[in-house]
C-alpha positions as CSV (number, residue, x, y, z in Angstrom):
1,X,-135.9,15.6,-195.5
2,X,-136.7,19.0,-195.5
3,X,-136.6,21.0,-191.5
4,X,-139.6,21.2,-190.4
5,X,-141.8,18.9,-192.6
6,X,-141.4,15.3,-190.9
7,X,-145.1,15.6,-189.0
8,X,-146.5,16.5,-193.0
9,X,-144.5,13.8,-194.7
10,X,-145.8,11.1,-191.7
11,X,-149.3,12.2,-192.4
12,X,-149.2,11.5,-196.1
13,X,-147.2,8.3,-195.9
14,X,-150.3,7.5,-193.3
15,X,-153.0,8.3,-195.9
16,X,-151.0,6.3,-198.7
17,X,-150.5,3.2,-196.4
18,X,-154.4,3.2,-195.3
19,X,-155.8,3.9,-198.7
20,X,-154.3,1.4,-200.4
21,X,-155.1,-1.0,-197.7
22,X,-158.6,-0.2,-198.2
23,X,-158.8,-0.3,-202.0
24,X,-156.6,-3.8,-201.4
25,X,-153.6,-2.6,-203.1
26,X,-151.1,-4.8,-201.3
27,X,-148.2,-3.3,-204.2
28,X,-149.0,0.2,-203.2
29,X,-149.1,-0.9,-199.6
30,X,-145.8,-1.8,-199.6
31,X,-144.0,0.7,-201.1
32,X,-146.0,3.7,-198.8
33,X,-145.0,1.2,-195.8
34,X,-141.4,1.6,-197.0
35,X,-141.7,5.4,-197.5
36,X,-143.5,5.3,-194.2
37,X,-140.3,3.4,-192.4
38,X,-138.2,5.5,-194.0
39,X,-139.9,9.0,-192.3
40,X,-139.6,7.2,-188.8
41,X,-136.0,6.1,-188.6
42,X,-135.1,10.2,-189.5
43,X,-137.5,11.1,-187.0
44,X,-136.4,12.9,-184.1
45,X,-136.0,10.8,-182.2
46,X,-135.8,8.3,-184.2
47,X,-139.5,6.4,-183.9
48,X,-137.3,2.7,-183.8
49,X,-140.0,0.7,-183.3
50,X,-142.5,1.9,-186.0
51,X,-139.7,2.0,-188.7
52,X,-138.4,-1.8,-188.2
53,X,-141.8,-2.6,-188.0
54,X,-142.8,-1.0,-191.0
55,X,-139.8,-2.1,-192.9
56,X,-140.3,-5.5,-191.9
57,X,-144.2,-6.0,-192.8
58,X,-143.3,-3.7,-196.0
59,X,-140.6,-7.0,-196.9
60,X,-142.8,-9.6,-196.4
61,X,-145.5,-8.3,-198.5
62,X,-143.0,-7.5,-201.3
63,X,-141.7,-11.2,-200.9
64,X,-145.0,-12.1,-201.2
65,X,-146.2,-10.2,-204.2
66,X,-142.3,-10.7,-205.9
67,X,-141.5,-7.3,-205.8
68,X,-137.6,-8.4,-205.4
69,X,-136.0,-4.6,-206.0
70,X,-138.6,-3.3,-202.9
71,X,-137.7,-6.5,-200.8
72,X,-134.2,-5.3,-201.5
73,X,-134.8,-1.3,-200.6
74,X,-136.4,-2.3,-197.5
75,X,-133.3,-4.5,-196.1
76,X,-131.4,-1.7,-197.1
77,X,-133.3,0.2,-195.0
78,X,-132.7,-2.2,-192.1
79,X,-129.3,-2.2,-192.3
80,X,-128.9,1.7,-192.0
81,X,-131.6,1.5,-189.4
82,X,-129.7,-0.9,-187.5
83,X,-126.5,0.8,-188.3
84,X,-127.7,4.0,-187.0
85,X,-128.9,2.0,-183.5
86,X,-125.7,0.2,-183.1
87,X,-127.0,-3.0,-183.7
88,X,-124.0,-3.6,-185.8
89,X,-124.5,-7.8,-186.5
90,X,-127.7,-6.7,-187.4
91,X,-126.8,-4.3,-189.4
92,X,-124.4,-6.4,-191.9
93,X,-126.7,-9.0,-192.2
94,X,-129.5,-6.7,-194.1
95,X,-126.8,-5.0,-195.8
96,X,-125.2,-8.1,-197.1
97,X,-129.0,-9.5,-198.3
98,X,-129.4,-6.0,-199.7
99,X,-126.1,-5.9,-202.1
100,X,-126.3,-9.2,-202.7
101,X,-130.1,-8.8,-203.9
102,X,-128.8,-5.8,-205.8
103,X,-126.2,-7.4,-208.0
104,X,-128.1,-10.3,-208.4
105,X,-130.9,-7.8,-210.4
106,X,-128.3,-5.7,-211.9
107,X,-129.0,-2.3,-210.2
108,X,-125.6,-0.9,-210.2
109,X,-126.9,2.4,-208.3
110,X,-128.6,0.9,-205.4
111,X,-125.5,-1.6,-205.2
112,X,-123.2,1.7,-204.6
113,X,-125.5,2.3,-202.0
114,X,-125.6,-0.8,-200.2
115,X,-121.7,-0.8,-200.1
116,X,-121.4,2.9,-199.3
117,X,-123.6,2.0,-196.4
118,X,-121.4,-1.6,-195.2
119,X,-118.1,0.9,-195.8
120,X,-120.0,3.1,-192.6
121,X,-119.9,-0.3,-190.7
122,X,-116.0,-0.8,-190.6
């Protein structure tokens, strides 16, 4: 993330998550709730509260609409987030769901992640 932008990126992700709630866009939701968590767990400090929340509510509406690969980004993202927190059980199991949700759908560059990210956890 750029220095110096956070407060600019947290303000658009904020616009993106309430307009598409408005015009019912549960899809677009979703992702900008994702974008959103992400912003907040490289805050400084890290906001940990808003960005497992968001992660989490960003997940269950992806589960919900059967938006797998975005189910899978955002237990990614809980696993780093809980990585980066020291909640290390915690950690594995989103990391575990994540790669395992990655191979299962193919996406070989997102998998490298996921396992670059459990490697950090030894």
């Amino acid at each position: 993330m750029t220095a110096g932008r956070t407060q600019d990126a947290r303000r658009l992700a904020t616009s993106a998550v309430a307009l598409a709630q408005r015009h019912g866009e549960r899809g677009n939701e979703a992702h900008a709730l994702r974008v959103y968590a992400e912003i907040a767990s490289r805050s400084e400090p890290t906001e940990i509260v808003t960005s497992e929340d968001s992660y989490r509510i960003a997940a269950a509406i992806a589960t919900e609409l059967g938006m797998r690969p975005l189910v899978a980004h955002c237990h990614l993202g809980l696993g780093k987030h809980y990585r980066r927190t020291g909640k290390l059980d915690q950690a594995k199991e989103h990391l575990i769901t994540a790669t395992t949700m990655y191979r299962e759908m193919d996406m070989r560059f997102w998998l490298e992640k996921a396992e670059a990210e459990m490697g950090e956890l030894a």
